[in-house]
N, C-alpha and C positions, 0 to 999 in steps of 0.2 A: 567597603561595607564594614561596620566595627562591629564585631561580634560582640552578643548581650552575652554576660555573667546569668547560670541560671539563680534564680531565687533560694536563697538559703536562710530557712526558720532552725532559730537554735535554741532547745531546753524548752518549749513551751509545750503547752496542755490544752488537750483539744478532747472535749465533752460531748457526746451527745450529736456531734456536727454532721450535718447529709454532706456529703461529698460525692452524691450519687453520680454518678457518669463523670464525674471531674475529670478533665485531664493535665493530667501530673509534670508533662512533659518528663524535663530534664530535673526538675525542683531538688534542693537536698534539704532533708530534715537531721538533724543533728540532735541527742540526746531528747529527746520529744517524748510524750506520751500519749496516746492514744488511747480515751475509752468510749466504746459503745459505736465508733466512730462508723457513719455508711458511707464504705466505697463500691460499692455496687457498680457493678461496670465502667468502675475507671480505667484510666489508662496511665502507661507511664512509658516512657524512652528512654532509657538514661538517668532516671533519675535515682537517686540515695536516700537511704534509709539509715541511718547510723547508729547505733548503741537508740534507739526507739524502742520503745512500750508500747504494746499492740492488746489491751484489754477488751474482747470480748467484742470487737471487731466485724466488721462483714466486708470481706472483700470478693463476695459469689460473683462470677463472669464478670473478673476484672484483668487487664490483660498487662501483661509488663513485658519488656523486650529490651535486654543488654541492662537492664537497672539491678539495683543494688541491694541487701539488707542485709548488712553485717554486725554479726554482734547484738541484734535484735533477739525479744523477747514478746513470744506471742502464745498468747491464753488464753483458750475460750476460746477461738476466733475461726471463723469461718473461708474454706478457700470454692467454696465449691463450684465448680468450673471454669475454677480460674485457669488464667496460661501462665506459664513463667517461659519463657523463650530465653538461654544465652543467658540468665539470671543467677547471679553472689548471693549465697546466702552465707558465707563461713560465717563459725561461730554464731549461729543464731539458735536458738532455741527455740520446741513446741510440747505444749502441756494444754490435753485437751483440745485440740484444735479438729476441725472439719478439711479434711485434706483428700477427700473422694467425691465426684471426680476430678480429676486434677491433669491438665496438658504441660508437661514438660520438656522441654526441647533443652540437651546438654545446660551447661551451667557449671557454677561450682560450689559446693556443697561443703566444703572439706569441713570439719570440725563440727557439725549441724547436728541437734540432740534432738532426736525424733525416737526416744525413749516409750516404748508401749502403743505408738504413733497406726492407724490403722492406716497401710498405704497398698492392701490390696488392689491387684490388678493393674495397678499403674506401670507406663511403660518409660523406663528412668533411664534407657539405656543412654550409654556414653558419660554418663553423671560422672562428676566427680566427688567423690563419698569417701575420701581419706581420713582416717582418725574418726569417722561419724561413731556417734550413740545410735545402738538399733535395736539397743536392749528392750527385747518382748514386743519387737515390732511385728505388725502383722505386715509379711509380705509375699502371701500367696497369692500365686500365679503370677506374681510382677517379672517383667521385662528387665534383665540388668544385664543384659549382654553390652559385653565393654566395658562396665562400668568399673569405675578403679575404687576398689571396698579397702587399699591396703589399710592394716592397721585399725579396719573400721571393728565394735564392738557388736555384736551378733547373739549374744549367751540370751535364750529365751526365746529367737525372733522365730518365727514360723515363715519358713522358706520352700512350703508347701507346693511342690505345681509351678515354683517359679523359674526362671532361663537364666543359667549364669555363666552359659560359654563365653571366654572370652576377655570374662570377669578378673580384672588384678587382685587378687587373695592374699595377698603376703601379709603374712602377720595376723590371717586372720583364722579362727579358732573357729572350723565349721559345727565339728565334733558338738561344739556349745547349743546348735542352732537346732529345731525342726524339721530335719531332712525327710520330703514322700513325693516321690514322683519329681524330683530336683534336676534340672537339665544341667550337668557341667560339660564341659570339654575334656581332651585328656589331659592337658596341664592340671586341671582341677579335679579331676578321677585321682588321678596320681596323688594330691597333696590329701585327699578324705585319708585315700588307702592308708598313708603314711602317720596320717592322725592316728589312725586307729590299728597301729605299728606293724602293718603290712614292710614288706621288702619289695621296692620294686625295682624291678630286673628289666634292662632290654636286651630283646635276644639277638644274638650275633648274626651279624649279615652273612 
């Protein structure tokens, strides 16, 4: 049986288009841009998104699983109950976007500018969020246990009410953040204290 190549559209501009229920498969889009475009319940498996422009978009209960979007640029755009399952977004960016409610199942995140980004209540754990922008994010009551934030950018975010046992912290500057009712672990008890230049001591067995 000779395996098909999936479909690969490069640079072009797509206006206005229903795309409603489309399903995506494997497809890769390559430097694309996207406005107004309706994915309303599509679907996708595998497929890519690459350095794509995503203008004001609706992708509400659209479902994607092990696909791609890196380096992507999305504004204005709608996810509202979308899933991302196992889903790349490094380096993508979001300004203005609809991101509640939102199903996410692990993925990788790392680099992803969700700057001011309302991602209340959502449950992200295990994400991978290295380097992420989360500056002035709203992320109360969210889920991030497990979640690897090294490095990630926090200053402003409201981490009200949310879980972050578990959580990889290095390098990252709580102190900056909205701490009330904030669930850590003692690895991340320990790194607040320290912030805020406590000594901590274990006591001899």
């Amino acid at each position: 049986m000779v395996a098909v190549e999936p479909e690969e559209t490069v640079e072009q501009r797509f206006v206005d288009d229903d795309w409603y229920g489309r399903d995506l498969g494997s497809e890769r889009f390559i430097g694309c841009t996207l406005t107004e475009v309706d994915l309303t319940e599509a679907r996708s498996s595998g497929a890519v998104f690459d350095r794509c422009r995503f203008d004001r978009c609706r992708l509400n209960v659209s479902e994607h699983r092990g696909s791609a979007f890196t380096s992507c640029t999305f504004v204005g755009t709608s996810w509202f109950g979308a899933v991302l399952d196992g889903c790349k977004l490094v380096g993508s960016s979001f300004d203005r976007c609809v991101l509640r409610p939102l199903t996410v199942t692990g993925g990788q995140w790392r680099g992803v500018v969700l700057a001011g980004a309302d991602l209340s209540g959502l449950d992200l754990r295990r994400l991978q969020l290295q380097d992420a922008d989360l500056t002035a994010a709203q992320l109360r009551d969210c889920d991030l246990r497990g979640v690897d934030l090294t490095a990630a950018s926090v200053e402003g975010a409201d981490l009200a009410g949310a879980d972050l046992r578990g959580a990889a912290l290095l390098g990252v500057d709580l102190e900056l953040a909205r701490l009330r009712r904030t669930r850590v672990d003692l690895a991340g008890g320990v790194a607040v204290a320290e912030r805020h230049g406590a000594v901590v001591e274990v006591p001899e067995a």
